[in-house]
MARLUMLUM-399901 format. One record per residue (C-alpha): residue number from 1; x, y, z; residue in three letters. Coordinates in Angstrom, 1 decimal. Example, Ala and Ser with C-alpha at 12.3 -4.5 7.8 and 13.67 -1.06 7.14 Angstrom:
2
i  xx  yy  zz  aa
1  12.3  -4.5  7.8  ALA $
2  13.7  -1.1  7.1  SER $
***
This chain:
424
i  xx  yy  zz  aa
1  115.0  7.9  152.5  UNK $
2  113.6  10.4  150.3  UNK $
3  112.8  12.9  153.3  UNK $
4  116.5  12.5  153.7  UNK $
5  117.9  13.1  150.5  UNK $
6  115.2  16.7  150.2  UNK $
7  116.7  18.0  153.7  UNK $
8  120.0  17.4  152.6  UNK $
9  119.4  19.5  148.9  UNK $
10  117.6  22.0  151.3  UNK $
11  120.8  22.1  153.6  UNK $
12  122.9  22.8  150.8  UNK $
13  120.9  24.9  148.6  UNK $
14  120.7  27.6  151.9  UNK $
15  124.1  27.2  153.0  UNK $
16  125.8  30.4  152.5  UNK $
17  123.3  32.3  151.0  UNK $
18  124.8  35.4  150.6  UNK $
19  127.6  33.9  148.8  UNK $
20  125.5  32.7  146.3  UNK $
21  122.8  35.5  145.8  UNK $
22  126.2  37.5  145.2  UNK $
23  127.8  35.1  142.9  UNK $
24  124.1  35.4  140.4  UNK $
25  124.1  39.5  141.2  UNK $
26  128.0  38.9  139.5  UNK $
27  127.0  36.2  136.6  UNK $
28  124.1  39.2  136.0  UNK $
29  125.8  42.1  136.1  UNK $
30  128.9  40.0  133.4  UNK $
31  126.1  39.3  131.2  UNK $
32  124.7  43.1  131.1  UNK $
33  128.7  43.8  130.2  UNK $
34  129.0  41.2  127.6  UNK $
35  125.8  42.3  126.2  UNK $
36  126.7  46.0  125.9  UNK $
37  130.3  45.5  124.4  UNK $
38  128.6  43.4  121.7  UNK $
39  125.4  45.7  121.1  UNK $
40  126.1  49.0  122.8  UNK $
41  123.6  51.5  123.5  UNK $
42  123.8  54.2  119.9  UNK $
43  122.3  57.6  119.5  UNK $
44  121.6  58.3  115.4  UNK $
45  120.1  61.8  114.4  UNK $
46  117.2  61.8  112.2  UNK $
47  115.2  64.6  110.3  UNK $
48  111.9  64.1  108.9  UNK $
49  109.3  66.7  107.3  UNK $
50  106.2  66.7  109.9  UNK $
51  102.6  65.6  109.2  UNK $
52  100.4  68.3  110.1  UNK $
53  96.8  67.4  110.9  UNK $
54  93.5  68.7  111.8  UNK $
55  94.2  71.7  110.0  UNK $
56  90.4  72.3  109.1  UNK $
57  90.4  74.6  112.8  UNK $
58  91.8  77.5  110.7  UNK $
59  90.4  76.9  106.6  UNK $
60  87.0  76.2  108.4  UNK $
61  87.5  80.2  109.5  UNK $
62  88.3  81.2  106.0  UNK $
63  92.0  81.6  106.7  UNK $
64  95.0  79.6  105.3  UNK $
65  98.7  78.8  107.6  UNK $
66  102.0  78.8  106.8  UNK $
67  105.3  77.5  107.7  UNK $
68  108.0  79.4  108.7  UNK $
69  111.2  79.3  108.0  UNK $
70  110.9  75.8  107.2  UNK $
71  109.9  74.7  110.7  UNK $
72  108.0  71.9  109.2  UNK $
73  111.4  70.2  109.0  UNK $
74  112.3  68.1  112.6  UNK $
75  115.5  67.1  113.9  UNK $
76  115.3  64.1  116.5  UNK $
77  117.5  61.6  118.3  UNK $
78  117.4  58.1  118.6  UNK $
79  119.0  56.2  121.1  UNK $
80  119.1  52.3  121.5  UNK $
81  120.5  48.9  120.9  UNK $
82  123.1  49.6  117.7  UNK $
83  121.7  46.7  116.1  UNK $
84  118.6  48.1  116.2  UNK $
85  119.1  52.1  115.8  UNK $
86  121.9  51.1  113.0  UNK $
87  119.2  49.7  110.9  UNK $
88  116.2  52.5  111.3  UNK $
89  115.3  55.2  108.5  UNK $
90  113.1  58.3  109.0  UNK $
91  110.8  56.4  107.9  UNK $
92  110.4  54.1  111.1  UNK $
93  109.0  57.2  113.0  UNK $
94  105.7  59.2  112.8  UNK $
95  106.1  63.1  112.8  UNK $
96  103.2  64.6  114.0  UNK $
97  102.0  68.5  114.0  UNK $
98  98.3  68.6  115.6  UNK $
99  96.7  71.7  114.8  UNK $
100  94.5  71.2  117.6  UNK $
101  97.2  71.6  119.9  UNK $
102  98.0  75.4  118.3  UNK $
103  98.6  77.8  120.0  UNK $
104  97.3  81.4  118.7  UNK $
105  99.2  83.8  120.5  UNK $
106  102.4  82.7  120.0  UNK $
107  101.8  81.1  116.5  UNK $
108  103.4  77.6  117.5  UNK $
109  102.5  73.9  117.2  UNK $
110  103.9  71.1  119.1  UNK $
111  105.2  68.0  117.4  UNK $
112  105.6  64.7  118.6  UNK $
113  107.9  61.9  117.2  UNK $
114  106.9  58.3  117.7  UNK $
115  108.7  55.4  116.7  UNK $
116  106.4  52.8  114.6  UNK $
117  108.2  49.6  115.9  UNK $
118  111.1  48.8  118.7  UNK $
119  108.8  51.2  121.1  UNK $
120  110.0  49.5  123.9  UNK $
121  113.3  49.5  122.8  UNK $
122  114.5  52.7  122.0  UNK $
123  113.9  56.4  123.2  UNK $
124  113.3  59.4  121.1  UNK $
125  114.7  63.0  122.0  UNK $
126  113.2  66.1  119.6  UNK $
127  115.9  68.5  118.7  UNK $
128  113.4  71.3  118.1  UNK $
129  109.9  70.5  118.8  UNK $
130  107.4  73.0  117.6  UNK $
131  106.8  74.8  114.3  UNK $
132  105.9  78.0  113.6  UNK $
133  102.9  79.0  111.7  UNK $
134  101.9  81.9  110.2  UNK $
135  97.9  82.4  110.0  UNK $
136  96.4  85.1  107.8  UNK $
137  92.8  85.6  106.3  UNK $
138  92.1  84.4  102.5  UNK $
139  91.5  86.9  100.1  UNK $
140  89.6  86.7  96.5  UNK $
141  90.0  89.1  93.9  UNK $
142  89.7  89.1  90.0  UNK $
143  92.6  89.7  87.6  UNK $
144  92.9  90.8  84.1  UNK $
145  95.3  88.2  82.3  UNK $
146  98.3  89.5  80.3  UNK $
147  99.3  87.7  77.8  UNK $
148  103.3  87.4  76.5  UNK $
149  105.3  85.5  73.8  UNK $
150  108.7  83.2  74.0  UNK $
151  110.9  82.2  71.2  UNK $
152  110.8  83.3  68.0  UNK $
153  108.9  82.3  64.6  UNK $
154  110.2  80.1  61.9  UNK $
155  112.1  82.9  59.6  UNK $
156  109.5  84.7  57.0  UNK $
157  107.3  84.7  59.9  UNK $
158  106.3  86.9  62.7  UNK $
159  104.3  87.5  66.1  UNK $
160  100.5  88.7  65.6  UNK $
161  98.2  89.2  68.1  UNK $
162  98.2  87.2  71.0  UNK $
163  94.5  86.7  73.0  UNK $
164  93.6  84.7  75.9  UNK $
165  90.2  83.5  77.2  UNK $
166  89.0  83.8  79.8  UNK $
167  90.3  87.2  79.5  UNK $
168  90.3  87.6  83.4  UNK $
169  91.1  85.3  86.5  UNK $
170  89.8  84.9  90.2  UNK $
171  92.6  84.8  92.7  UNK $
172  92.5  83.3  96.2  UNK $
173  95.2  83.5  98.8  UNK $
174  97.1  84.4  101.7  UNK $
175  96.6  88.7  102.1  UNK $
176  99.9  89.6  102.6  UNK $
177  101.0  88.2  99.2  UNK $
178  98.1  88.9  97.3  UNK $
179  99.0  92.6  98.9  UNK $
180  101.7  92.7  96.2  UNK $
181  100.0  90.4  93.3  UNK $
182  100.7  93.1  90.5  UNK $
183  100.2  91.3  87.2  UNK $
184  98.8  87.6  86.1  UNK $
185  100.8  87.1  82.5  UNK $
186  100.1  83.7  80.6  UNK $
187  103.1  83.1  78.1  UNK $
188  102.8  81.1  75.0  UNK $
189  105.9  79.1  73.3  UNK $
190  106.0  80.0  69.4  UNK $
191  109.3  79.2  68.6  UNK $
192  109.7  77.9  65.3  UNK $
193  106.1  78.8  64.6  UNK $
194  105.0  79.4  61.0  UNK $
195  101.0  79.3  61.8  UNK $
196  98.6  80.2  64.4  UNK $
197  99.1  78.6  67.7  UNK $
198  96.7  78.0  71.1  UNK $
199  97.9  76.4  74.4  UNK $
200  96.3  75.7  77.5  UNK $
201  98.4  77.8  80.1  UNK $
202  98.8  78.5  83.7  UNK $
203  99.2  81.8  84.4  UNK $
204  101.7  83.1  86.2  UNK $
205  101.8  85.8  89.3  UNK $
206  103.9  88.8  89.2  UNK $
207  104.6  91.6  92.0  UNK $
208  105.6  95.0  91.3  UNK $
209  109.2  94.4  91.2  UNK $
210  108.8  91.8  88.2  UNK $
211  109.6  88.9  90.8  UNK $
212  107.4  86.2  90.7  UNK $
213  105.1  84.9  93.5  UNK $
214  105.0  81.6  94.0  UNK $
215  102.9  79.8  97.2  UNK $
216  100.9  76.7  97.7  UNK $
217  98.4  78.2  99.5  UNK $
218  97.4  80.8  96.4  UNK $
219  94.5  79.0  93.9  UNK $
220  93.9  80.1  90.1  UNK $
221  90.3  79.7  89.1  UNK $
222  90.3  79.0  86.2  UNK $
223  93.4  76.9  86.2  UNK $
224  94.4  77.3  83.2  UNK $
225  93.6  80.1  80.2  UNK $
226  93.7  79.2  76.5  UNK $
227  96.1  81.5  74.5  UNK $
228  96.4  81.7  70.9  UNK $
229  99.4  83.8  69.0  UNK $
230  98.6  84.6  65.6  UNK $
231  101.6  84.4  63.3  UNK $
232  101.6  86.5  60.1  UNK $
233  104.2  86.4  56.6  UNK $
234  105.9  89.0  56.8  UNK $
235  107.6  91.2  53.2  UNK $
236  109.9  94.3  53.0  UNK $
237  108.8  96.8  51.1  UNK $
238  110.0  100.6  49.7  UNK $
239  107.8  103.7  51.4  UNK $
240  107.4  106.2  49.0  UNK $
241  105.7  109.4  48.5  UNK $
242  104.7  112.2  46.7  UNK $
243  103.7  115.9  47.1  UNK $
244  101.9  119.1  46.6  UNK $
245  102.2  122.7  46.2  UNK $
246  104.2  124.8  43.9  UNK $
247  107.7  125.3  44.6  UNK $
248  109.1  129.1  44.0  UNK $
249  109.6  130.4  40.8  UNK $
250  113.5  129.8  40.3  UNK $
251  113.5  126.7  42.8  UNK $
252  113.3  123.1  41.6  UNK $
253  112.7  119.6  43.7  UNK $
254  116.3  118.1  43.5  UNK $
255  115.3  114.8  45.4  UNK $
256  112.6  113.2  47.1  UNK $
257  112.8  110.7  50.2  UNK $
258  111.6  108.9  52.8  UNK $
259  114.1  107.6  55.3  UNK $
260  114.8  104.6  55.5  UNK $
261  113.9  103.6  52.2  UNK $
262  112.1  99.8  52.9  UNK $
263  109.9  98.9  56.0  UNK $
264  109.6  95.0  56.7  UNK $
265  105.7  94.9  57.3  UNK $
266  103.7  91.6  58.6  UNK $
267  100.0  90.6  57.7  UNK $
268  98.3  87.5  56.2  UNK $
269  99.5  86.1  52.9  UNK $
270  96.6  87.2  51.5  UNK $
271  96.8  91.1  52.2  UNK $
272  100.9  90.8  52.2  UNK $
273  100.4  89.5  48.2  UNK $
274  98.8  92.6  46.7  UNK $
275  101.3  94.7  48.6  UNK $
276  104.4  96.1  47.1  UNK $
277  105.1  99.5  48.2  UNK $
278  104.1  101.6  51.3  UNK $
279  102.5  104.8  49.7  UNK $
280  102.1  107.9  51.8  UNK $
281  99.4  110.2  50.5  UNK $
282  100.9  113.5  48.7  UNK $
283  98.5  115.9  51.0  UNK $
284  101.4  115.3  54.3  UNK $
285  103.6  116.8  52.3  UNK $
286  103.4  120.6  51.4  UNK $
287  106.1  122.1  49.4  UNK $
288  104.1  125.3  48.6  UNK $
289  107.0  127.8  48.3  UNK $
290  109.5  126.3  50.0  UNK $
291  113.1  127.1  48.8  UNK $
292  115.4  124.7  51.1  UNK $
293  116.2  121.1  52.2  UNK $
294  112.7  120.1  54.0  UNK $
295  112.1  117.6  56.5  UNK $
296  109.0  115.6  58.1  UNK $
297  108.6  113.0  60.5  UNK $
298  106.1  110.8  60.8  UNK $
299  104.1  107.6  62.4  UNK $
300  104.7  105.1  59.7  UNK $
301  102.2  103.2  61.3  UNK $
302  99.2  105.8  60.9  UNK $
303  99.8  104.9  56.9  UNK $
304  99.9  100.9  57.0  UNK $
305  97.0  99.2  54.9  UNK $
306  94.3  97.7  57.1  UNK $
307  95.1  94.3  58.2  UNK $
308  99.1  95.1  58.1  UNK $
309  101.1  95.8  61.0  UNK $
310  105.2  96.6  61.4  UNK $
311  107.4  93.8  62.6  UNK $
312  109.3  96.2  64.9  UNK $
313  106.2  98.5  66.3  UNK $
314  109.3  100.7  67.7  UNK $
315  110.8  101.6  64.6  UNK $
316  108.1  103.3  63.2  UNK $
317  109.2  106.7  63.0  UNK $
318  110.4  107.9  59.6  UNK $
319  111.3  111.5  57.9  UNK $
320  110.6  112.8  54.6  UNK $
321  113.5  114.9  53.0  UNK $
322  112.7  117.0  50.3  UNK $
323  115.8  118.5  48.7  UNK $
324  114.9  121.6  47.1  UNK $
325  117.8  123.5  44.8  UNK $
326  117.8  126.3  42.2  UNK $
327  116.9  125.5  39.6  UNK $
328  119.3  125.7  36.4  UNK $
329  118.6  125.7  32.6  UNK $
330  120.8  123.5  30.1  UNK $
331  120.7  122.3  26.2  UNK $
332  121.6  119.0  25.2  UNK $
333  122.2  118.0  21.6  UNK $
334  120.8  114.3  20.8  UNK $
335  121.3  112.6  17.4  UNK $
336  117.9  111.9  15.6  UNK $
337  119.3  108.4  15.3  UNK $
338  118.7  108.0  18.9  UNK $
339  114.7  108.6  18.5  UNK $
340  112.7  105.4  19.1  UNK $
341  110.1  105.4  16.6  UNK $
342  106.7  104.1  17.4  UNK $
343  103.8  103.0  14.9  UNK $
344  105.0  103.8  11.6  UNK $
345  103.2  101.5  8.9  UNK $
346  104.6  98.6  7.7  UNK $
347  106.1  99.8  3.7  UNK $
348  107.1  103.1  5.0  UNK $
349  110.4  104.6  5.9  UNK $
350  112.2  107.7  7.4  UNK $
351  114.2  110.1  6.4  UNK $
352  115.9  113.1  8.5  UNK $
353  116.6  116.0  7.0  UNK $
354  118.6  116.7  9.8  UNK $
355  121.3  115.1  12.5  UNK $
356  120.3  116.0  15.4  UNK $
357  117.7  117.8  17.8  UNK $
358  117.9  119.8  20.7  UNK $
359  116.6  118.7  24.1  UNK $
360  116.2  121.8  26.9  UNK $
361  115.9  121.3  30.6  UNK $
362  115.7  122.8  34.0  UNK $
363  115.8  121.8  36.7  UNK $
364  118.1  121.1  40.4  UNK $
365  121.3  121.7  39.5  UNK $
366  122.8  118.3  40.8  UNK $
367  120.3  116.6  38.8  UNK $
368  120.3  118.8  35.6  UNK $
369  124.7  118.7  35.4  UNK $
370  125.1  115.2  35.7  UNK $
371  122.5  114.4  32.5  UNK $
372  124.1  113.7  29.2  UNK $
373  122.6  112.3  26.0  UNK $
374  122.4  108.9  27.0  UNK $
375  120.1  109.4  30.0  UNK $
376  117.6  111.3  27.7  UNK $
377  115.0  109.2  26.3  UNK $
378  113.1  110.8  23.3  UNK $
379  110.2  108.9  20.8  UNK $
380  107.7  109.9  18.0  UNK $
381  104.9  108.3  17.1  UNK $
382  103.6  107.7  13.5  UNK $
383  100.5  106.7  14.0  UNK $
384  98.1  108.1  11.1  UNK $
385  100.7  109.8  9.6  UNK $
386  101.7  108.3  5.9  UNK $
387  104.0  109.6  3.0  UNK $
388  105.0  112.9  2.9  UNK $
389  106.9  115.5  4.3  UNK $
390  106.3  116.2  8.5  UNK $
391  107.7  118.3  11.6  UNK $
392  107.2  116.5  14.6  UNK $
393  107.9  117.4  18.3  UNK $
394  109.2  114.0  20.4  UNK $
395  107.8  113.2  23.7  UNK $
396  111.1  112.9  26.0  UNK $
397  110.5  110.1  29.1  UNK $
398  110.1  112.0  32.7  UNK $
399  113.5  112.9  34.8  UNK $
400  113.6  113.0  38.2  UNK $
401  114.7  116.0  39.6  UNK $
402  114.2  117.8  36.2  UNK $
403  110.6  120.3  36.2  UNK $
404  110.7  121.3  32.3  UNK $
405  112.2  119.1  28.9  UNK $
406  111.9  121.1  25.8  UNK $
407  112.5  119.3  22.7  UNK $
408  113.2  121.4  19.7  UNK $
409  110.9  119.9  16.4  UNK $
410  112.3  117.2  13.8  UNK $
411  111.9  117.3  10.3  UNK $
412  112.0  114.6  7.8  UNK $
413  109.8  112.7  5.7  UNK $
414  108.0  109.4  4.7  UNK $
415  108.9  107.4  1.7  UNK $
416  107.8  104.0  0.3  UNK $
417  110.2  101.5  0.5  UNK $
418  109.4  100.3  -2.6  UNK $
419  109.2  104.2  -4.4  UNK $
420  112.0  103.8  -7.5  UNK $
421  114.6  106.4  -6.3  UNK $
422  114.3  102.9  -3.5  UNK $
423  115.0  100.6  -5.9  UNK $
424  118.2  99.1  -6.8  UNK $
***
């Protein structure tokens, strides 16, 4: 009975054969459809910086590499189950550069791209599959380090000297850019300063254009270079000056400058506190028979005090004008009541016997024209002189511009105060 029944399943399970074996290649093939109208096959672009490695087979022949043209960066496709390509980053896939697989001649390295999980399921295609790589020998040499300010001090303040040690720097990098390495500057900040400032800084690399040179495969040794700015007070001052030599008989000095008139100087309080004027020694300037308008230029700076310096180094030239005019006599009538008396004793009083004396003086005739009594200053001085008649000469106060005063003599006398023709 049971032999039966396993014939009969046989019988049936072999009749028409090909019918069936075609009707499961159909249920198949529907399934495959079914499958790829719900999850299609996808291709998704990636682009992933690549990983070089072994890299030691050209810095272990004292040379360093670099990418070209960004190279490094690789472009890949991805092609697989949607649901599975949709949902993959960059990050899925290792980007490989093996330097051991360079290739010298031609200055290439192949990459490979390799997906870290769905191996099976997906295939990779690289867009552009090798970088290039430029290889050139390392090159050491030493540097002196400039030094340069930014900003600007707190106001009353200035810039002073700026140092940095080490004063010199040992450069290692690629030849063809240390070729142009013209200048290592390290730049301290002192805006706002108002006292001396240090700062650790990493210099920076210049070439001869100004442009500066920036690679990861150049190394600064040391690092970094401690720079200190000094900042000083700073004060405005006049510049003045005097002279020698005799002027011609006939001639007089009309006016004396120096051009411009102040000078903002810097320095430490300590030296800018005693300071109050910019004197130029006399001996620069020789007037020895000169008879016109005379002028000199000079370094300001070859004058300063030690320890003082000019805010503006570039605007140190100045010029010294002498004017130098004929010279012109005049006489000017002053009332004795304008005297200032000095020293008389206390009990004692004077009295004029006349209204007015007479004041004589040359000079520039600019200078000498424009005087009147008022800018005339004349004194006498009592001292050890008691009752009695006198004739005194008074001391007029210097002019500028004027060479000779001449006051005529005063006569008077002294009196008690309390003598009877005093009394009431």
């Amino acid at each position: 009975m049971q032999m039966k029944m396993l014939k009969k399943l046989a019988k049936n399970l072999t009749a028409n054969i090909g019918l069936k074996l075609l009707a499961v290649l159909f249920a198949v093939i529907i399934w495959i459809v079914v499958v790829n109208i719900q999850n299609p096959q996808t291709t998704v672009s990636f682009s992933a910086a690549a990983t070089i490695i072994n890299s030691e087979i050209i810095t272990d022949k004292n040379q360093v590499y670099e990418v070209k043209d960004n190279t490094d960066i690789i472009k890949f496709e991805v092609t697989g189950p949607r649901t599975i390509v949709k949902g993959m980053t960059a990050s899925d896939f290792s980007v490989i550069a093996d330097m051991d697989n360079f290739i010298w001649n031609n200055g290439v390295v192949a990459v490979t791209v390799t997906p870290l999980k769905y191996k099976n399921d997906v295939t990779v295609k690289v867009i552009n599959p090798n970088i290039k790589v430029i290889v050139e020998e390392l090159v050491t040499r030493q540097f002196a380090v400039n030094t340069s300010v930014t900003g600007t001090p707190k106001t009353g303040y200035a810039e002073g000297e700026v140092t940095c040690y080490p004063g010199t720097v040992t450069i290692t990098g690629p030849e063809s850019l240390m070729d142009t390495l013209e200048k290592v500057i390290a730049t301290i900040d002192i805006d706002g300063m108002y006292d001396d400032r240090t700062q650790s800084i990493r210099p920076e690399l210049y070439n001869a254009d100004g442009e500066k040179i920036e690679s990861k495969n150049i190394t600064i040794e040391p690092s970094l270079v401690e720079v200190t700015a000094v900042i000083l007070e700073t004060k405005t001052v006049p510049v003045v000056i005097d002279y020698f030599g005799d002027l011609p008989e006939g001639y007089a000095l009309d006016s004396l400058s120096v051009l411009p008139e102040t000078v903002t100087i810097k320095g430490k309080r300590k030296v800018l506190q005693d300071i109050t004027k910019i004197e130029l020694p006399a001996e620069i300037l020789d007037l020895h028979n000169k008879n016109a308008t005379y002028e000199l230029s000079i370094d300001l700076e070859e004058y300063l005090p030690e320890g003082v310096w000019l805010v503006d180094p570039d605007q140190s030239k100045f010029v010294i004008r002498a004017e130098i005019a004929e010279k012109i006599t005049r006489t000017i009538e002053i009332p004795v009541s304008y005297i200032t008396v000095y020293n008389l004793s206390e009990g004692l009083m004077i009295e004029y016997r006349q209204t007015t004396v007479l004041v004589t003086i040359s000079g520039s005739e600019r200078v000498v024209n424009k005087l009147d009594s008022s800018a005339l200053v004349l004194s006498l001085d009592f001292t050890d002189i008691g009752i009695g008649a006198f004739r005194l000469y008074p001391d007029c106060k210097p002019i500028e511009g004027v060479t000779d005063i001449e006051v005529s003599g005063v006569n008077g006398v002294i009196t008690s105060v309390n003598t009877p023709e005093n009394e009431e």
